[in-house]
N, C-alpha and C positions, 0 to 999 in steps of 0.2 A: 858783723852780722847783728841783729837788732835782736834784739833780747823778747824770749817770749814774758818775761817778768812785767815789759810795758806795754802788755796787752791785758795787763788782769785788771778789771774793773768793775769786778764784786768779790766779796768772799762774805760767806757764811760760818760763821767760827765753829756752831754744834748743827750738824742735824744727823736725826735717828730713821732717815730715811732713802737716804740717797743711794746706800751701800749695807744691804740687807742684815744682822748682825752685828753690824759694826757705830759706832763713836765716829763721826766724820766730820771734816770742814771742807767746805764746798769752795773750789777757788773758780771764777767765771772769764774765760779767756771771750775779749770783745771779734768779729766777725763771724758770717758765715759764708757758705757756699750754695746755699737755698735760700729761697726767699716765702717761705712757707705762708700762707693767709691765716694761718691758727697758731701761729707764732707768739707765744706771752711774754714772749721776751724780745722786741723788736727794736727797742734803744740799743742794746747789747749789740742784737746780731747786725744789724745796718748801723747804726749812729754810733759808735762807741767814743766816736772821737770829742762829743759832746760831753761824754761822761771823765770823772776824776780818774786816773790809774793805784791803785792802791797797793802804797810801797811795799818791795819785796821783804825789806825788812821789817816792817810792822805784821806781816804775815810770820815770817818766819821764826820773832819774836813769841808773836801767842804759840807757837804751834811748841816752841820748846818750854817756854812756860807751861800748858796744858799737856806734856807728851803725857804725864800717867794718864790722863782721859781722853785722847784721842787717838783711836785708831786708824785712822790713813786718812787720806786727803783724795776728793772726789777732783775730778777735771773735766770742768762741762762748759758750755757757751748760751750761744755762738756755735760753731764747731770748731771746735780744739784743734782738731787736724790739718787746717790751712793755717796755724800758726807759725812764726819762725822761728826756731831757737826753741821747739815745745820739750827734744829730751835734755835739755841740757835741763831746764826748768825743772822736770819730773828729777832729772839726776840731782839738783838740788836740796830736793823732798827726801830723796831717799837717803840722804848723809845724814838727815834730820830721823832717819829709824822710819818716815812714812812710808810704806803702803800706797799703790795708787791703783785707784778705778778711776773711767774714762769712759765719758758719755760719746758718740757718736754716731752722727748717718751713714758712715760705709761707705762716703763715696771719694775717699782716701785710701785707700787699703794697702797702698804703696806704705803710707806712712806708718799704719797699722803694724804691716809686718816687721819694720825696722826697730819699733817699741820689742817687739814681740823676740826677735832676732840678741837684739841686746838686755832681754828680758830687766824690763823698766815699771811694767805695768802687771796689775795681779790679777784685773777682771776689765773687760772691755763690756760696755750694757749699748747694743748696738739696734740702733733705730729701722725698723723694715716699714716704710709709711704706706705701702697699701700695694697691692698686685703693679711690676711694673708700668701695664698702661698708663696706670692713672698718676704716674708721678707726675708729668710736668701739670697736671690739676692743680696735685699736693701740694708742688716746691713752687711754686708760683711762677713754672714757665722754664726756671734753670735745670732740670734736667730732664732729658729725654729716656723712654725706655730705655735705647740700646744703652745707655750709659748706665744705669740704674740696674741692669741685669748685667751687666758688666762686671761694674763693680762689687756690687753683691755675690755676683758669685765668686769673684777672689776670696772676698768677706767669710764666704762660708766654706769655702777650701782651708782656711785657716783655721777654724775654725775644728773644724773636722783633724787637724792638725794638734791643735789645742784646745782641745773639750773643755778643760777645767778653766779656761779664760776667756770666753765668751759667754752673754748670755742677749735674748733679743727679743724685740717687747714691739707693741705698735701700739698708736695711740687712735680711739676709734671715734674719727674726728668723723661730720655729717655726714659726707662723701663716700665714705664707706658704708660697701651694703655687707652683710652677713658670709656672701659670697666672694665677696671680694677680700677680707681676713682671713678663709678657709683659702684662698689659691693662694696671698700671702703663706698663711702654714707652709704651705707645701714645697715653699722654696730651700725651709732651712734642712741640715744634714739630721739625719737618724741620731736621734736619740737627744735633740733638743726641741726643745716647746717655746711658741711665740708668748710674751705677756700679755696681756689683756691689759692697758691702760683708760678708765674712763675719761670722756673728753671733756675738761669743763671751761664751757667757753668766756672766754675774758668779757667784760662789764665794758669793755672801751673797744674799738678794731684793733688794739692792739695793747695787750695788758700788763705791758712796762710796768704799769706801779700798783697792779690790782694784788690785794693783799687774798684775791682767793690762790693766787698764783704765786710762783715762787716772790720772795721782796730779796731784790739787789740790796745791797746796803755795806759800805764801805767805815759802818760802826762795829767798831772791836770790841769785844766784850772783855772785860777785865777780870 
C-alpha cells in the first residue's frame, strides 16, 4: 500500500493558529476531492505531483527535536481524507507523543469514523461550504447536493456522537448571501455553532504562493 508519508508536501513547523491553544505544525497532505474556485491552495490540491514530497524523516526529526514546544500536529490539504495509508501516518505522530487535529470537507465520513473508531484523532475542524444547493457552485461542479447532504449528515451524527471532537466553521466566500450561512447553521446538531471564517480573496485565480494565504514551504526550521 502507498504510504500516506508520500503524499505530504508542505509542512509548517510553528503555527499558533491552526489548533486553537495549542503549539502546532502543520503537515499538507497533496489532493483533493473538490475542486473549489476560491481554493488558495491549488498547486496542493490538484498539481502536487509538481511539487517536492518532504521526507518523513526530516518531519519526524524536528518534531522530536522540538517535542517540549510543540503540541500536536495539524493535518490539512488538499483533503486529507482521500489519502491512502492516512492512519497509519496519524499512528506514526502518535508514537511521537503527538496530538492530531484534522482539517476536512466531510465528504468522507466513512473515513472520519474509522479515525474516530480507533480514536487517532483529538479534534476534527470540519468545513460546511454553504447551504447544500449551492455546493456544486462551491466545489467547482464535484459535488452534487444529494451527496453533500449525505455526507454531512453522517458528519454530524458523529458528531453528536462525539461532541468534544468536532468543531465546524464556513468560509464566507462571495457566493454566499447572509441567508444562505443562516440555513448552513441550521444543519449542524444542538449545541454546536458554525465558525465565521472571513474570505480573503487570493492576489492571483489561485494563491499557491500568495503570502496573504497560508505559504507552503518545505523549509525546516532549526
Amino acid at each position: 500500500m502507498v504510504s500516506a508519508w508520500s503524499r505530504v508536501f508542505g509542512f509548517e513547523p510553528v503555527s499558533l493558529c491552526d489548533w486553537p491553544g495549542m503549539n502546532a505544525s502543520v503537515i499538507f497532505l497533496g489532493g483533493c476531492n473538490m475542486h473549489c474556485p476560491t481554493c488558495h491552495n491549488f498547486n496542493l490540491a490538484w498539481h502536487s505531483d509538481t511539487m517536492d514530497v518532504i521526507p518523513q524523516e526530516t518531519i519526524e526529526a524536528y518534531l522530536k527535536k522540538r517535542s517540549r514546544w510543540i503540541d500536536g500536529v495539524v493535518i490539512t490539504g488538499g483533503e486529507a481524507t482521500i489519502t491512502p495509508g492516512l492512519a497509519d501516518l496519524i499512528k506514526d505522530l502518535r508514537k511521537l507523543g503527538m496530538p492530531v487535529k484534522m482539517d476536512s470537507n466531510g465528504m468522507r465520513p466513512d473515513v472520519l469514523k474509522q479515525l474516530l473508531d480507533e480514536n487517532l484523532v483529538e479534534l476534527f475542524a470540519v468545513d460546511v461550504k454553504g447551504p447544500y444547493q449551492k455546493y456544486p457552485v462551491l466545489t467547482g461542479g464535484t459535488t452534487s447536493p444529494a451527496e453533500a447532504e449525505e455526507n454531512l449528515t453522517q458528519v454530524f451524527e458523529l458528531a453528536k456522537q462525539y461532541p468534544d471532537k468536532f468543531l465546524f466553521r464556513i468560509t464566507k466566500v462571495p457566493v454566499l448571501t447572509d441567508e444562505d450561512i443562516q440555513e448552513a447553521e441550521s444543519y449542524l446538531p444542538g449545541g454546536f455553532t458554525l465558525k465565521h471564517q472571513e474570505y480573503v480573496p487570493p492576489r492571483r485565480e489561485h494563491a499557491e504562493a500568495d503570502s496573504e494565504a497560508r505559504q507552503l514551504s518545505g523549509d525546516m526550521v532549526a
